[in-house]
Every structure is written in structure tokens, then in C-alpha cells.
DSSP file (Angstrom, degrees, kcal/mol; ACC not computed):
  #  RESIDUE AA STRUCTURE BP1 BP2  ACC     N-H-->O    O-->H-N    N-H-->O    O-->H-N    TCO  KAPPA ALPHA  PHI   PSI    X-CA   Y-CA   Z-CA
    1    1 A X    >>        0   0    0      0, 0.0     3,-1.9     0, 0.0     4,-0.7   0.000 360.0 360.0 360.0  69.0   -1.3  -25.6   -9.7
    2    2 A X  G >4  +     0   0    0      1,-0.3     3,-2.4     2,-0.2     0, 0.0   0.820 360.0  51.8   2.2 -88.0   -3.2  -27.0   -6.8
    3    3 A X  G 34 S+     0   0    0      1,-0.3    -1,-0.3    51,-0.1    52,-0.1   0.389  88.0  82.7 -60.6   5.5    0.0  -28.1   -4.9
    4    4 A X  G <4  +     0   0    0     -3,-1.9    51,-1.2     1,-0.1     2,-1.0   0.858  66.9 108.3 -59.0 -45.8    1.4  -24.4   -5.3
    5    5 A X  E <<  +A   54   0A   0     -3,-2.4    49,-0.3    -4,-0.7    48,-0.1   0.073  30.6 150.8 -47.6  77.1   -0.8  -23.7   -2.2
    6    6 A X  E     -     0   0A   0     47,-1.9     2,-0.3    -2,-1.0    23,-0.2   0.079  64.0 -32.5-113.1  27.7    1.7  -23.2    0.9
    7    7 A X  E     -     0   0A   0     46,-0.5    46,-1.5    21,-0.2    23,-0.3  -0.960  61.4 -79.2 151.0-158.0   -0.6  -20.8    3.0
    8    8 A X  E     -Ab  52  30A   0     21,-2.6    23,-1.1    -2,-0.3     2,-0.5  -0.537  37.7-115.5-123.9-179.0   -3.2  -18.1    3.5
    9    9 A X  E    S+ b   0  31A   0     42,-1.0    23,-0.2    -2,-0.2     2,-0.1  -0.933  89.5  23.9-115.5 104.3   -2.8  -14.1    3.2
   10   10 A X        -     0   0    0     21,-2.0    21,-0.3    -2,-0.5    -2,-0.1   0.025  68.5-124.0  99.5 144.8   -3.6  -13.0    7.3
   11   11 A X    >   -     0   0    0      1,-0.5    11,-1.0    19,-0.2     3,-0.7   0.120  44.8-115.5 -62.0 -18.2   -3.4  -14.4   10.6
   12   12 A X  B >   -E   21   0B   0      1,-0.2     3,-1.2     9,-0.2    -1,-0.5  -0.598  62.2 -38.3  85.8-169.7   -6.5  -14.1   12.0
   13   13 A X  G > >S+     0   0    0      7,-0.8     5,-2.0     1,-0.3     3,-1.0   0.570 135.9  58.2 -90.8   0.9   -7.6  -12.2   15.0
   14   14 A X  G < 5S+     0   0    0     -3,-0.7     3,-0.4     1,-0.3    -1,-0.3   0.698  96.3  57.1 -74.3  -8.4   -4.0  -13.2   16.7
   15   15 A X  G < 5S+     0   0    0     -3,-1.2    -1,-0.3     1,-0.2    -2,-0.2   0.291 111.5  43.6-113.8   0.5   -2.0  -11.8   14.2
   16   16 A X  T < 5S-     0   0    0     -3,-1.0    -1,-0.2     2,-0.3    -2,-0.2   0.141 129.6 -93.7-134.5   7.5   -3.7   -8.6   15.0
   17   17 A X  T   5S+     0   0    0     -3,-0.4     2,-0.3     1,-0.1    -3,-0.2   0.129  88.4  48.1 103.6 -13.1   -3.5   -9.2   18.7
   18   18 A X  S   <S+     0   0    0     -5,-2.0    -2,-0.3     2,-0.1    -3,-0.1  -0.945  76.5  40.3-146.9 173.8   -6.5  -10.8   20.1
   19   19 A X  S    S-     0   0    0     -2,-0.3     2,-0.3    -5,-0.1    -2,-0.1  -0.323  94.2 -59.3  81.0-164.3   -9.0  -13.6   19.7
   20   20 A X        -     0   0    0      1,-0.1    -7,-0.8    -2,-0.0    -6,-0.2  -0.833  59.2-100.1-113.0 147.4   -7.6  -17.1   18.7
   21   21 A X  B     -E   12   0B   0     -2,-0.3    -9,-0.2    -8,-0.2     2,-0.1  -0.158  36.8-102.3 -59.8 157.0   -5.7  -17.7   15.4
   22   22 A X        -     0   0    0    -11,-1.0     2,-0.2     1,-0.0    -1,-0.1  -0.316  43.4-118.8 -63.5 130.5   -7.3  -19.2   12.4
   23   23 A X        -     0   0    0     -2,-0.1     2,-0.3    -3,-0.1    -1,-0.0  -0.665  29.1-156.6 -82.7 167.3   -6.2  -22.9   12.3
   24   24 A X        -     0   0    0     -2,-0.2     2,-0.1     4,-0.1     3,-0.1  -0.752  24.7 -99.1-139.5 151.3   -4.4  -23.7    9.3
   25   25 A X    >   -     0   0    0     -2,-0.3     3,-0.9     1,-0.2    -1,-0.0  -0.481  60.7 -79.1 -75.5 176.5   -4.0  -27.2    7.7
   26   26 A X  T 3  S+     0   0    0      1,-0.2    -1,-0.2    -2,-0.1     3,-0.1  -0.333 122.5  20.3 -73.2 148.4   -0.5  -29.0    8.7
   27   27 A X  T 3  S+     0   0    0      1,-0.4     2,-0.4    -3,-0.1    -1,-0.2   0.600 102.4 104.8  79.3  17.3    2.2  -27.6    6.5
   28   28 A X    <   -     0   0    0     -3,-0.9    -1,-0.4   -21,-0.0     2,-0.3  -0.804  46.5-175.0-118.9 177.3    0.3  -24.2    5.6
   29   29 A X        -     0   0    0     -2,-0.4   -21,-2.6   -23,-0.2     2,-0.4  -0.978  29.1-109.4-159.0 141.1    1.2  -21.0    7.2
   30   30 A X  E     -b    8   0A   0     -2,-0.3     2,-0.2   -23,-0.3   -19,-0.2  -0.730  36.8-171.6-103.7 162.8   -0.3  -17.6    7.0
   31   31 A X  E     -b    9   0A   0    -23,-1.1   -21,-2.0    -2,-0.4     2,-0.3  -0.801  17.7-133.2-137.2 138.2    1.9  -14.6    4.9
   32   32 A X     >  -     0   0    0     -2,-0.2     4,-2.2   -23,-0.2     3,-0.5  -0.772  30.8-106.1-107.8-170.6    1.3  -11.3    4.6
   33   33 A X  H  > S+     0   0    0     -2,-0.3     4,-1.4     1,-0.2    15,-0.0   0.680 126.1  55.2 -79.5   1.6    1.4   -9.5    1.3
   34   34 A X  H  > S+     0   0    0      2,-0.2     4,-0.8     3,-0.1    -1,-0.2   0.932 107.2  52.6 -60.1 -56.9    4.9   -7.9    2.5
   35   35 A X  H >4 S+     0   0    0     -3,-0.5     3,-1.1     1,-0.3    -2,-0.2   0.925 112.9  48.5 -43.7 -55.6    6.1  -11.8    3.1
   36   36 A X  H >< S+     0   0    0     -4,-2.2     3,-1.2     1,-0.3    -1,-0.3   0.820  95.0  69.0 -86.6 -38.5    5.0  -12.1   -0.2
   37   37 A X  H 3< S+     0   0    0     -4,-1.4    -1,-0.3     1,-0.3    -2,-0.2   0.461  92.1  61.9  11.1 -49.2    6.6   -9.3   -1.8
   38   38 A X  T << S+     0   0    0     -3,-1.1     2,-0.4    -4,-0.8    -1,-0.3   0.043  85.5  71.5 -85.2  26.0    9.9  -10.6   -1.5
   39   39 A X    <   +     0   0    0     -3,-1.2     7,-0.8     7,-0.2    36,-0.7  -0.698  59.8 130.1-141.7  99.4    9.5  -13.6   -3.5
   40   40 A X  E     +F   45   0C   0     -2,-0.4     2,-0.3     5,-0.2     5,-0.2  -0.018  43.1 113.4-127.7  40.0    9.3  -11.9   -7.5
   41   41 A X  E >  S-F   44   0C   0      3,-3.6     3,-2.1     1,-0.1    34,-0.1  -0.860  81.1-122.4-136.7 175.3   11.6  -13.9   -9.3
   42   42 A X  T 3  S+     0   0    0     -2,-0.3    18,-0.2     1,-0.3    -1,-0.1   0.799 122.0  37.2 -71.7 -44.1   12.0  -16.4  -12.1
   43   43 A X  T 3  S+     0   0    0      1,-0.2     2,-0.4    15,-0.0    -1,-0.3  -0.090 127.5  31.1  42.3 -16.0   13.6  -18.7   -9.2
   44   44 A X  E <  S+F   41   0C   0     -3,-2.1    -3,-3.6    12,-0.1    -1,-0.2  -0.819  77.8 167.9-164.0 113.0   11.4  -17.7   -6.1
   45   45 A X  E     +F   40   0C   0     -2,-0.4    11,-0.7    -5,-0.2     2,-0.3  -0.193   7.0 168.3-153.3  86.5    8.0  -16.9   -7.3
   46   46 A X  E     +C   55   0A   0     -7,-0.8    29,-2.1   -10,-0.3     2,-0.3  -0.612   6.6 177.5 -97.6 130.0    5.3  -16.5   -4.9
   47   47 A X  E     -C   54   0A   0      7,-1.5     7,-1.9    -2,-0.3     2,-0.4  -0.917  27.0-125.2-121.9 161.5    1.6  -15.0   -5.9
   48   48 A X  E     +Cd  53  77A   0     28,-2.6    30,-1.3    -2,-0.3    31,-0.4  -0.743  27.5 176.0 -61.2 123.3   -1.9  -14.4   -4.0
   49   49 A X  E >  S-C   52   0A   0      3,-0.8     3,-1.6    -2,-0.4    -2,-0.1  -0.873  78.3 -25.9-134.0 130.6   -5.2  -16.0   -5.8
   50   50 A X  T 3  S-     0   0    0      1,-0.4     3,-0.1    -2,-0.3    27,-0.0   0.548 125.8 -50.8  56.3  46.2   -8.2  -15.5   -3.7
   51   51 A X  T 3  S+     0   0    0      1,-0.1   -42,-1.0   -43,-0.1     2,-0.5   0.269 110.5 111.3 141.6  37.9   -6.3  -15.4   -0.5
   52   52 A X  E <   -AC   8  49A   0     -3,-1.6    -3,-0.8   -44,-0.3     2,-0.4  -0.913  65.9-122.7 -95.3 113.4   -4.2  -18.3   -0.8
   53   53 A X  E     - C   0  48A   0    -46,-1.5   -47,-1.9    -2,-0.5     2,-0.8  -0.329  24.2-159.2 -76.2 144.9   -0.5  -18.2   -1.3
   54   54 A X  E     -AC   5  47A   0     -7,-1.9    -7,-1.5    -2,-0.4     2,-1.1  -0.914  14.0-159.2-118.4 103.4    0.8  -19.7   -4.1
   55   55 A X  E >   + C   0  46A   0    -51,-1.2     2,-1.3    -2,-0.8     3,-0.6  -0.602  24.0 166.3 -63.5  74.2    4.4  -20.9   -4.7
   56   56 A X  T 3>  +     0   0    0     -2,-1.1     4,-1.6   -11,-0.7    -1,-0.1   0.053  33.1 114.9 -89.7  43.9    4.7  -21.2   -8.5
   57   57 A X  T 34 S+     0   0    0     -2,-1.3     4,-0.4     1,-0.2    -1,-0.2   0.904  81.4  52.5 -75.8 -31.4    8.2  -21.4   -9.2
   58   58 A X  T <4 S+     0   0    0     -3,-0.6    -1,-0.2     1,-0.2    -2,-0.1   0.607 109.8  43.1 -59.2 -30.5    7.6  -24.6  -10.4
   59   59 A X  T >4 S+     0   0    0     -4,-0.2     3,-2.9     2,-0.1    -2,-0.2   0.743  80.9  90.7 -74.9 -38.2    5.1  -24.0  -12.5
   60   60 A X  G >< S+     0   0    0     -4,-1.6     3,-2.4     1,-0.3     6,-0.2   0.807  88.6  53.8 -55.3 -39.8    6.0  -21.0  -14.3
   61   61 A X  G 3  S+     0   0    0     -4,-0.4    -1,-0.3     1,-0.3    -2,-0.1   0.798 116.7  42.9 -78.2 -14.4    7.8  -23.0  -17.2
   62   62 A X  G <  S+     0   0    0     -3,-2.9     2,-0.4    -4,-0.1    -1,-0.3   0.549  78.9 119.4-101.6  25.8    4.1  -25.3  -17.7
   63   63 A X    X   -     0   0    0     -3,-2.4     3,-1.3    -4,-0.2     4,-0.2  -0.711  65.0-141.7 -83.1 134.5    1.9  -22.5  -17.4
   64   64 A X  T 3  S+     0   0    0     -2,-0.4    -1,-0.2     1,-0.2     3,-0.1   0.840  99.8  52.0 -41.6 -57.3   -0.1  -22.4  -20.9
   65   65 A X  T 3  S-     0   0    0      1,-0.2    -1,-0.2     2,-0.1     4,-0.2   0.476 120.0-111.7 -85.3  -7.9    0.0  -18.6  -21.0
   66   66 A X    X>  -     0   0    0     -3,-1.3     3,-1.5    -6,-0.2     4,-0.9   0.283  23.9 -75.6 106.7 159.2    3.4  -18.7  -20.5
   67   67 A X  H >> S+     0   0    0      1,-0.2     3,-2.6     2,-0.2     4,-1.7   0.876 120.5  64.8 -43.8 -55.2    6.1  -17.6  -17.6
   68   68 A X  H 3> S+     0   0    0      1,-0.3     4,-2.4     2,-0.3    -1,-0.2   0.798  94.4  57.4 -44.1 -50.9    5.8  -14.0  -18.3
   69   69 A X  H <4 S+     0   0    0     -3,-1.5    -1,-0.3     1,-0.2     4,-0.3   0.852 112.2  44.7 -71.1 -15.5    1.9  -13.8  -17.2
   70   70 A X  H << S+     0   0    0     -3,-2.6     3,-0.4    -4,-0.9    -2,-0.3   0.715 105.5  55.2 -74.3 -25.0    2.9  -15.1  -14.0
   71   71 A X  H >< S+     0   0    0     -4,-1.7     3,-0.5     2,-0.2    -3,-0.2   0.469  94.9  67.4 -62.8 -27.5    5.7  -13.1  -13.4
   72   72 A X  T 3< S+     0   0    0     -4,-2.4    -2,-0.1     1,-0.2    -1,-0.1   0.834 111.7  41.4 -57.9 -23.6    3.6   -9.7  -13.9
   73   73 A X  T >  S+     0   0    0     -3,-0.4     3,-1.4    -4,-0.3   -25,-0.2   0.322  81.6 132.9-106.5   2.1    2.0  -10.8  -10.8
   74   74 A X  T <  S+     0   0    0     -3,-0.5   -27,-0.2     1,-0.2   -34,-0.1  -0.152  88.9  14.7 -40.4 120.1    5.3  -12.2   -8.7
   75   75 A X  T 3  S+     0   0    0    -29,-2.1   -38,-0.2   -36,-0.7    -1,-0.2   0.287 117.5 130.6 103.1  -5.5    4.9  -10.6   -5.0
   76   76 A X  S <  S-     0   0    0     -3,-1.4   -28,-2.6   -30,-0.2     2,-0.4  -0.376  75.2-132.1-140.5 128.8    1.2   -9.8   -6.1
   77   77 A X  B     -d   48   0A   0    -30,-0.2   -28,-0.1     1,-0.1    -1,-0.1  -0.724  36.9-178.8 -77.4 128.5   -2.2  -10.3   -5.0
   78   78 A X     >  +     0   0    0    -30,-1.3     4,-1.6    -2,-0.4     5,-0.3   0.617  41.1 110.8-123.9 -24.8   -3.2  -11.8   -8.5
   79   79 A X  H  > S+     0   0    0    -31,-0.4     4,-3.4     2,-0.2     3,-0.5   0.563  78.1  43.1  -8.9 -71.7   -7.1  -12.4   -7.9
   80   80 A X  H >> S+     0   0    0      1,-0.3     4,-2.9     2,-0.2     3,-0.9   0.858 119.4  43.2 -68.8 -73.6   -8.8   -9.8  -10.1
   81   81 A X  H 3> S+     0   0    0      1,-0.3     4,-1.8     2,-0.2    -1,-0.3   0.680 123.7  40.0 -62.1 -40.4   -6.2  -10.6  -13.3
   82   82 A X  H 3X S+     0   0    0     -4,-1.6     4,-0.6    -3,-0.5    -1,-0.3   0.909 114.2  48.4 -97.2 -33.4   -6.6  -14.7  -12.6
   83   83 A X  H X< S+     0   0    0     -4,-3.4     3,-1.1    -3,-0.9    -2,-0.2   0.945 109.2  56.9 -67.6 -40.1  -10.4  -15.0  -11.7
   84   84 A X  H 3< S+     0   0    0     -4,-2.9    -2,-0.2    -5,-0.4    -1,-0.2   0.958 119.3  29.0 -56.2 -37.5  -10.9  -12.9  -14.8
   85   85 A X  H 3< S+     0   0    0     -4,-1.8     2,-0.5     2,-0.1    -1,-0.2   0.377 128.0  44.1 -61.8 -13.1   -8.9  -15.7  -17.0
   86   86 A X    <<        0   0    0     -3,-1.1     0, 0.0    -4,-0.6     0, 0.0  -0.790 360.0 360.0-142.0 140.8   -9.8  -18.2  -15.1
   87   87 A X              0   0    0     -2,-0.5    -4,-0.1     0, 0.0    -3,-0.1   0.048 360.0 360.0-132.0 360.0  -13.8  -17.9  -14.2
């Protein structure tokens, strides 16, 4: 889900107090995995792939493998589990 992509995981060297932030395209934002941690539910369901944050609430009901594998990884850095499936 391509358009799931609504920001990055980190700030850059601003978000950590010095240097200049990372520029973002319009309408992205960077999240850390805490941010993302509070959205683990069938109804709000946000994961990490490959440091991009992912809204997939929308998705869960077309995912092939079904809601449930996306939902193990709600709040979740999902990389390892989805590049291994995914290659």
C-alpha cells in the first residue's frame, strides 16, 4: 500500500538537537517508534517497513494474507517479518 506512506521513523540531526532537519516531502512527517506505538488497532493501525511509516488501516481488510498479519505488527517496526515475505 504505496499511499499508506505518511512519514519517516527519525528527525534527523534536529530532532536530536543539532544540524539541520532532514527535508521531508509535503504532507510526510517524521514519527518515532513511541508515536507509532500508539496506533495498534483494527481502526488506527500504523506499522514501520524499512523506515517509512505506514498507515494501514485501510488496507488491513485487502491485504492477501489477511488483517491478522498486519495486526501482529500494529505499533511495530515490521521490516524483518515484511522484507522476508515480501523480497
Amino acid at each position: 500500500a504505496p499511499d499508506a506512506v505518511i512519514g519517516i521513523i527519525g528527525g534527523g540531526a534536529a530532532a536530536s538537537g543539532g544540524g539541520a532537519a532532514v527535508a521531508l516531502p509535503p504532507g510526510m512527517s517524521a514519527y518515532t517508534l513511541a508515536d507509532v506505538a500508539k496506533h495498534t488497532t483494527k481502526s488506527d493501525c500504523w506499522v514501520v517497513v524499512n523506515g517509512e511509516v505506514l498507515d494501514v488501516t485501510k488496507f488491513l481488510s485487502e491485504h492477501p494474507g489477511g488483517e491478522l498479519a498486519i495486526l501482529t505488527f500494529a505499533g511495530k517496526d515490521a521490516s524483518e517479518e515484511f522484507n522476508m515475505i515480501h523480497p
